[in-house]
C-alpha positions in Angstrom: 1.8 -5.0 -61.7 1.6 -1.8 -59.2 3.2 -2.1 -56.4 1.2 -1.3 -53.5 3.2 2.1 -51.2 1.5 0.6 -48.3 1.7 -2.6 -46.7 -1.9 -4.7 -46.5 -3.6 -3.9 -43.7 -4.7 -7.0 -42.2 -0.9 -8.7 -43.0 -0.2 -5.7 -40.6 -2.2 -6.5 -38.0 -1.2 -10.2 -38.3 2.8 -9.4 -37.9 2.3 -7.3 -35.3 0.8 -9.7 -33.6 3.2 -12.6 -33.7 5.6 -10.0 -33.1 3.8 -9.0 -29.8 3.4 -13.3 -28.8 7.2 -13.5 -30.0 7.9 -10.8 -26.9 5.8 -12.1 -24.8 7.0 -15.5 -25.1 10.6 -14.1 -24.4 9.9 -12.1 -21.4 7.8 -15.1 -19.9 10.8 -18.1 -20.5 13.2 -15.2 -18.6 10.6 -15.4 -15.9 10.8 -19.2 -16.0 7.4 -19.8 -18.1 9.6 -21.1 -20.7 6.6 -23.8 -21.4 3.6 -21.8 -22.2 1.2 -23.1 -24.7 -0.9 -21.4 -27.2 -4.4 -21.6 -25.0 -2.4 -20.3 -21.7 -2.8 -16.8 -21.5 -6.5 -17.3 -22.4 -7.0 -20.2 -20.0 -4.8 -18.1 -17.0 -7.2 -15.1 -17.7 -10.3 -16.9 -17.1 -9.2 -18.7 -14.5 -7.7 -15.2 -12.5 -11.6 -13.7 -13.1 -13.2 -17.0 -11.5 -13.0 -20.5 -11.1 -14.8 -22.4 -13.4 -15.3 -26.3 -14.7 -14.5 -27.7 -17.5 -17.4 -27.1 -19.3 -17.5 -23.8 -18.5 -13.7 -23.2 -19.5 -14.8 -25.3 -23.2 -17.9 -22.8 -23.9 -15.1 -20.0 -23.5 -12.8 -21.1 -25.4 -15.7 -22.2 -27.6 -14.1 -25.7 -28.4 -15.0 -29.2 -26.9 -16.0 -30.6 -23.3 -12.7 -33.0 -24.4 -10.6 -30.5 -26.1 -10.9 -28.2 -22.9 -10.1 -31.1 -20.5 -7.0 -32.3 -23.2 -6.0 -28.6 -22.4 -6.3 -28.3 -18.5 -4.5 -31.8 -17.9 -1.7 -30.3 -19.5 -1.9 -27.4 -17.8 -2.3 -29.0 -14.4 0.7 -31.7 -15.7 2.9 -28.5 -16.0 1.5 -26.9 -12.5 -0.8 -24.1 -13.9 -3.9 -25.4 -12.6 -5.6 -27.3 -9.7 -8.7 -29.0 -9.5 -10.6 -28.2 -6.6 -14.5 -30.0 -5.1 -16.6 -27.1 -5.8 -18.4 -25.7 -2.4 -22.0 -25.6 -3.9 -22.0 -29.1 -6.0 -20.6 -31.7 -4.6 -20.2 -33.4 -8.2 -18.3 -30.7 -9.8 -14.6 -30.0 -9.5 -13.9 -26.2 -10.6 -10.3 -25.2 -12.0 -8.0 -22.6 -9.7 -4.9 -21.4 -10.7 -1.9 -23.0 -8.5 0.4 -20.8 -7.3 2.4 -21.2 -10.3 -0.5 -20.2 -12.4 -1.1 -16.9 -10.6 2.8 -15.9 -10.8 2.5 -16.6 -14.8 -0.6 -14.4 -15.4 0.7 -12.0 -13.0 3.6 -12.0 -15.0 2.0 -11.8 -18.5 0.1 -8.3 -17.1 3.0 -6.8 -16.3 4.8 -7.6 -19.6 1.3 -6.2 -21.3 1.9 -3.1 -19.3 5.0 -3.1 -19.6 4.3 -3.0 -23.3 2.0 -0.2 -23.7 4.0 2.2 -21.6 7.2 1.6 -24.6 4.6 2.5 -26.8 3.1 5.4 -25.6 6.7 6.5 -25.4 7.5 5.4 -28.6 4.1 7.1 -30.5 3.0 9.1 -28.1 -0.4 8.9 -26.1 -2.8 10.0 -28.7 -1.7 7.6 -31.5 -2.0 4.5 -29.1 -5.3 5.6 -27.8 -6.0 5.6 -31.5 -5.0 2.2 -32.0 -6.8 0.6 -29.2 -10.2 2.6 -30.4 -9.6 1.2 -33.8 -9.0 -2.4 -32.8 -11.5 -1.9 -30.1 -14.2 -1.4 -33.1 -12.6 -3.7 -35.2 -13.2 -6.5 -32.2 -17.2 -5.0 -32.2 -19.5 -4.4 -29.2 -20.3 -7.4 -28.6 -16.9 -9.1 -28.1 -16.0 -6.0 -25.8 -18.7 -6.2 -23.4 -19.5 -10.1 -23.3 -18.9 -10.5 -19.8 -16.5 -13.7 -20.7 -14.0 -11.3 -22.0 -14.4 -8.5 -20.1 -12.9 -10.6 -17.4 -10.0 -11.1 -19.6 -9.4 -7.5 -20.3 -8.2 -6.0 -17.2 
């Protein structure tokens, strides 16, 4: 059997991955988010673009009405989110981020920025523009400019 002189691509793109979540993780338990689940930064981004109810949080996530509430009662057990009576329907309760909640996505940004800039200084510009065009086509169209994660993107 050959052995391959380059590593498989998609293993590639899965290690660097956990390797990025690994230093994320670690940057965010030095800021005192040392309880951060795997939904969290998802959940935080949606929640910093717009409130939004349960139901709308589950057809993001694209999971259940249940699994989505499962994951905000955690959240709101560990002080990420608040419930709040929602101004235009009296029936609904839309999710907020507590103060906590803003502190942690505002923390995950900068550690993203943070990021990139060791990168570019790493690499150099041109090859992590590359990069991001490549993943950026990988992802397709369509995720890039549905308006659920456009929100998430900046």
């Amino acid at each position: 059997m050959k052995a391959q002189s380059k590593p498989d691509f998609g293993i590639v793109l899965l290690l660097a991955d956990q390797e990025f979540v690994r230093d994320l993780r670690r940057a965010m338990a030095e800021q005192g988010f040392d309880d951060q689940g795997r939904s969290d930064g998802f959940v935080l981004r949606t929640l910093g673009a717009a409130p939004t109810t349960i139901t709308g949080l589950a057809e993001r996530l694209e999971i259940s009405k249940q699994g989505a509430g499962q994951i905000v009662d955690d959240m709101e057990r560990r002080g990420y989110v608040e419930r709040k009576a929602d101004p235009t329907d009296g029936r609904a309760r839309l999710l907020h981020l507590s103060a906590r909640g803003e502190a942690a996505l505002a923390a995950a940004r900068k550690f993203h920025q943070a990021y990139e800039r060791k990168l570019r200084r790493i690499h150099g510009d041109a090859a992590i523009d590359a990069v991001r065009t490549v993943l950026t086509a990988m992802a397709g169209e369509g995720q890039t400019t549905d308006p659920h994660f456009r929100a998430l993107m900046f």
